[in-house]
N, C-alpha and C positions, 0 to 999 in steps of 0.2 A: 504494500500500500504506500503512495506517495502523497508527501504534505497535504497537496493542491487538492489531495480527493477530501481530505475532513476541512469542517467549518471551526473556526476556532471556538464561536459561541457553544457547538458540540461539547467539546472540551472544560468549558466554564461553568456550562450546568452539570457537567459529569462531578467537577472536582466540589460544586454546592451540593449536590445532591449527597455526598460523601461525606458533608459539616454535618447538616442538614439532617437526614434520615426519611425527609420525606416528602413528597413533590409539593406541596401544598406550605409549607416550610420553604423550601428552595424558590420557589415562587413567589412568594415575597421579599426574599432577599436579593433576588435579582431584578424584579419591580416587570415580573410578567404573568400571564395567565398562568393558570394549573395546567389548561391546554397545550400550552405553548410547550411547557418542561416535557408533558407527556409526549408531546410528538419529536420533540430535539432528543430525546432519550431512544424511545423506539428509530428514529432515524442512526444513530451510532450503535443501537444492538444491532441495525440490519451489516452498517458497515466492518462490523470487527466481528463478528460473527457470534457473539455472547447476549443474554442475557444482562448482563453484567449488575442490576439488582433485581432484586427477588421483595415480591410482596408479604411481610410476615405480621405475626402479632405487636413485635417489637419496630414496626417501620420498615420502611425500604433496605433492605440488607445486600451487602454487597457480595456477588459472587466472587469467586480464588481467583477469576482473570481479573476483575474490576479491583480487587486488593491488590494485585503484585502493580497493575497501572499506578493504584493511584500516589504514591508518592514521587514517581517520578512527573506524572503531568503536573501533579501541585506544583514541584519545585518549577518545570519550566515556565508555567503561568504565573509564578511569582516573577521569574528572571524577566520573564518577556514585560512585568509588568513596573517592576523598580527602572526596567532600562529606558521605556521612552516615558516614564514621568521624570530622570533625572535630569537633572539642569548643571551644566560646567559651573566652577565658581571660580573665583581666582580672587586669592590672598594678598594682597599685595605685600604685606609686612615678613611674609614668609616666603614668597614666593623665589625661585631661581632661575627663572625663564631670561632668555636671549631676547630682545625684539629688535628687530633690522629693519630701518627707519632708510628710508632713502633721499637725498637731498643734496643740494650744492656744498662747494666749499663756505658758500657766503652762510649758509644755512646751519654748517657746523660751527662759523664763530658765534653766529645768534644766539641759536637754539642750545648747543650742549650747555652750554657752561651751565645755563639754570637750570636744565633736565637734570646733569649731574646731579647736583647739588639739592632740588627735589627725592631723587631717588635714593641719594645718602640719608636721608629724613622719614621716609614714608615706606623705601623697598629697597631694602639696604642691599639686598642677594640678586637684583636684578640687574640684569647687565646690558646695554647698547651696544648695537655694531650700526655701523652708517655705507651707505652702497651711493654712488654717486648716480643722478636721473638716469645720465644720457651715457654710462658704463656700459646698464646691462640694458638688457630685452625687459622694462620695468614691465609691462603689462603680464607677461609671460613668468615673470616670476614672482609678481603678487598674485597672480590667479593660482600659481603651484603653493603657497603661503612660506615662500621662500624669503620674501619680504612684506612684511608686517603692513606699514605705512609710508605714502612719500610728501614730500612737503616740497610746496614750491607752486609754479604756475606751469599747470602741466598740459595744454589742450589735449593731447590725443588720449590722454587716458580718459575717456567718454561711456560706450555702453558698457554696464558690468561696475561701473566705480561710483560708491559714495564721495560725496565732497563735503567741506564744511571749511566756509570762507575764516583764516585767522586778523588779517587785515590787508590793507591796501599798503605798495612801496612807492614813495614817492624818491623822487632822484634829485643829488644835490652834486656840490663841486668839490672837489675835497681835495685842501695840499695843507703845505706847513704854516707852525704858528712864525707872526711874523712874516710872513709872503707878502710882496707890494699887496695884494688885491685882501686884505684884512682889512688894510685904512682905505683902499681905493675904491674898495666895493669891484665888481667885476661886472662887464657889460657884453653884449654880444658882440661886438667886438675885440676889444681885448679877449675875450674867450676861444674865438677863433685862430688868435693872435700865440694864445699860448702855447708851450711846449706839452702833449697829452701823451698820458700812458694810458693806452686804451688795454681793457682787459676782453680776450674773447672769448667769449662763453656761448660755444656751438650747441646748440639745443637746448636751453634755459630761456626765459623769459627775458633775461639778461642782454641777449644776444643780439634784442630787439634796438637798442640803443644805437649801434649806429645806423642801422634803416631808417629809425626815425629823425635821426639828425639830417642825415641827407633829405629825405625825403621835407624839411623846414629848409632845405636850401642851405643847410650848416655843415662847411667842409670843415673838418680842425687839423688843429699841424700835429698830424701823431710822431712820435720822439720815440715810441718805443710800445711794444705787442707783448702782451702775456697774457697765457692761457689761463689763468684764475686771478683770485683774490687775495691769498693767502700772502704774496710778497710786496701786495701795493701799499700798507701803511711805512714798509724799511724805503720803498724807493719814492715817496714823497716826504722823507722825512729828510732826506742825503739830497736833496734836490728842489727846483724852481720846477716841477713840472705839475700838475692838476691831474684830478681825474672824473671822470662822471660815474659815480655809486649809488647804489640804492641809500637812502638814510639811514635804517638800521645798522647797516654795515659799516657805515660811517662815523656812528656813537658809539661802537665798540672800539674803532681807530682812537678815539678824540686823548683820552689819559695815556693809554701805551704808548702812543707816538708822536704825540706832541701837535695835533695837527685841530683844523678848527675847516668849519663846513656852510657853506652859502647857499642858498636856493641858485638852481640852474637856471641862467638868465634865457634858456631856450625852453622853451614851455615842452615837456613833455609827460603823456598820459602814464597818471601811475599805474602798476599793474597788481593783480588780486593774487596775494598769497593764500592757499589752500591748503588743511590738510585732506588725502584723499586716502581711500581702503577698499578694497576687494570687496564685492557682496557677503562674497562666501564667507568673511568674516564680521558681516553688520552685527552678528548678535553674539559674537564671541567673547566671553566675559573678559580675556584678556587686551584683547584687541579694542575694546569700549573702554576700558581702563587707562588705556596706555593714551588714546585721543580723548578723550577727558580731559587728563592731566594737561595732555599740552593745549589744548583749547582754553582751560582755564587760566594757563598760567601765560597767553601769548594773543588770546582773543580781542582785541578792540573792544568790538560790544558786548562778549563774555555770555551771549544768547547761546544755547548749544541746539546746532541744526544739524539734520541727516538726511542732508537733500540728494536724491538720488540725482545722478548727471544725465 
């Protein structure tokens, strides 16, 4: 006999009618007719081939095949029944779980140092690792739950992905303290004029900066090309050269290097930081945990949304 021939409900009044002793009994513990037990009963004597109770003075008595069953169908209807009522939890005070966060480099000066410093506090055992957007195949490895969450401005990650906006980056000029354009103020002009270290950021939000410069008609005198963010506070620190940054990235520069930051005299659209996650993990207690925390502690409006994309 295979699964797909018996009905579970079979099995549920088998294993009541076993507390029970007697259909009329079992019938109301299961909140059905007397009928109903009767004929779910005769339906499984026809399939196993037994009797399996017997009508006595003392109630419904169980035949030697419906005894040697019944402790095994109990336990499995217990199993079958503790498994899809269980609900995941997640600990955070105890917990030892990895989550791999994906994000720029602009995103690990932001973001770690307060994550750290939360999770020293609240989830002492839990540990980050960071994958960079445009490293890996992000869609293909959040949907495998190889990466937890990504933070940034990500368009393509669309059908299939939660978002929940953390704030908008607006973009300013960043060099040293003391540079002419502290007393001078800085103009479009002179900005054009200066020496720029433009940072390239191929697949970020980031990257957008100079499309839209050109595209205002703003050509700048670039002095010098780096692929990230991570060496631009040393080399406007050693130097007259400028840069165009998002502002948060900016306010982490301002103590360690000495440097001080002006609104960009070329009007540019800021753009919306998000964090985003995999469906398959909207309801996953650690994965709601983890964007919690960082929504709480990086939100603007501090509203918590789970807008699908």
């Amino acid at each position: 006999m295979e699964l797909n021939e018996i009905d579970l409900n079979l099995l549920n009044v088998f294993n009541e009618l076993l507390k029970c002793g007697s259909v009329s009994a079992t019938a109301r513990a299961l909140g059905v007719s007397q009928p109903g037990v009767s004929n779910a009963l005769n339906r499984l004597r026809t399939l196993l081939g037994d009797e399996l109770f017997l009508r006595t003075s003392r109630g419904m008595e169980p035949t030697p095949y419906a005894e040697m069953l019944a402790e095994p169908i109990a336990f499995a209807l217990s199993t079958i029944h503790s498994t899809i009522n269980q609900r995941a939890t997640f600990d955070a005070a105890t917990s030892q779980r990895n989550f791999t966060v994906a994000m720029t480099d602009i995103g690990e000066i932001y973001f770690l140092p307060v994550l750290i410093k939360l999770l020293a506090e609240i989830a002492p055992q839990v540990t980050l690792s960071t994958v960079r957007n445009n490293a890996v195949n992000l869609r293909d490895e959040m949907e495998a739950g190889r990466v937890d969450l990504a933070i940034g401005l990500l368009p393509d990650l669309k059908t299939g992905f939660f978002q929940r906006r953390l704030f908008d980056q607006k973009y300013v000029c960043l060099f040293r303290k003391e540079h002419p354009f502290e007393q001078q103020g800085i103009t479009q002009d002179t900005f054009t004029e200066a020496d720029h270290v433009v940072i390239v950021s191929a697949g970020t939000g980031h990257g957008q900066v100079d499309e839209l410069l050109e595209q205002a008609g703003v050509h700048r005198k670039v002095k010098l090309r780096v692929p990230h963010f991570v060496a631009v506070g040393h080399i406007l620190q050693a130097s007259d050269m400028i840069a165009v940054v998002p502002e948060r990235f900016a306010e982490r520069t301002l103590a360690p290097f000495d440097l001080v930051y002006v609104p960009c005299p070329v009007k540019l659209p800021a753009i919306s930081i998000n964090i985003l996650w995999h469906a398959k993990n909207h309801r996953e207690p650690g994965n709601q945990w983890l964007r919690t925390l960082i929504s709480d502690a990086f939100s603007d409006n501090k509203v918590p949304g789970n807008d699908p994309i």
